[in-house]
Steps between C-alpha positions, in 0.01 A plus 500: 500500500828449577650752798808573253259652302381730712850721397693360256765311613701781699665454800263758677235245565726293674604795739117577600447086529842500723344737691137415553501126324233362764254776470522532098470154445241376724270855381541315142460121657828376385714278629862635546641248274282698200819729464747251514549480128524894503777506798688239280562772222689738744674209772538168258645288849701287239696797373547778772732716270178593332326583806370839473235586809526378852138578535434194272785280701312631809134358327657217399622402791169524658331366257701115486497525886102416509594199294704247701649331209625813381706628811817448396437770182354727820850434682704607177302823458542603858931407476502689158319783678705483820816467311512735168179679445407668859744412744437770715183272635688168468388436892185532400516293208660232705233499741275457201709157446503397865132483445486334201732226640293527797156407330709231314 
């Protein structure tokens, strides 16, 4: 069963996962990268005009910075959340990228 499944493609899912995206996962022994696809319908990295939830840049993000190959999309979603779509915490989101670099 996929997790998108669980409520029908709304961005509400993404919110709780945003939130609590260890816990909910691991209680339903998936990996992280099982909502990938899902994140990609609300924060498509390739076009961020159609980005519509930070919560799925935010997953994203996390979710290409357990694969090493894959940092450089984890980089992109952290600037594009840092610099449009919640600049508010763009310190922390930098951080997030000093880490990433870091671990490179």
């Amino acid at each position: 069963m996929e997790l998108s499944s669980w409520v029908s493609g709304v961005p509400f899912i993404i919110n709780i996962l945003g939130l609590t995206k260890i816990s909910v996962l691991k209680k339903a022994h998936r990996p992280l990268s099982s909502v990938e696809s899902m994140c990609l319908v609300y924060a498509p990295l390739d076009e961020p005009d159609k980005i519509t939830s930070s919560h799925a840049l935010d997953l994203l993000a996390d979710i290409y910075a357990e694969k090493r190959e894959e940092h450089g999309k984890a980089v992109k979603a952290l600037e594009l959340l840092a610099a449009k779509f919640d600049p508010i915490r763009a310190n922390y989101w930098n951080y997030r990228v000093g880490l990433i670099k870091a671990a490179a």
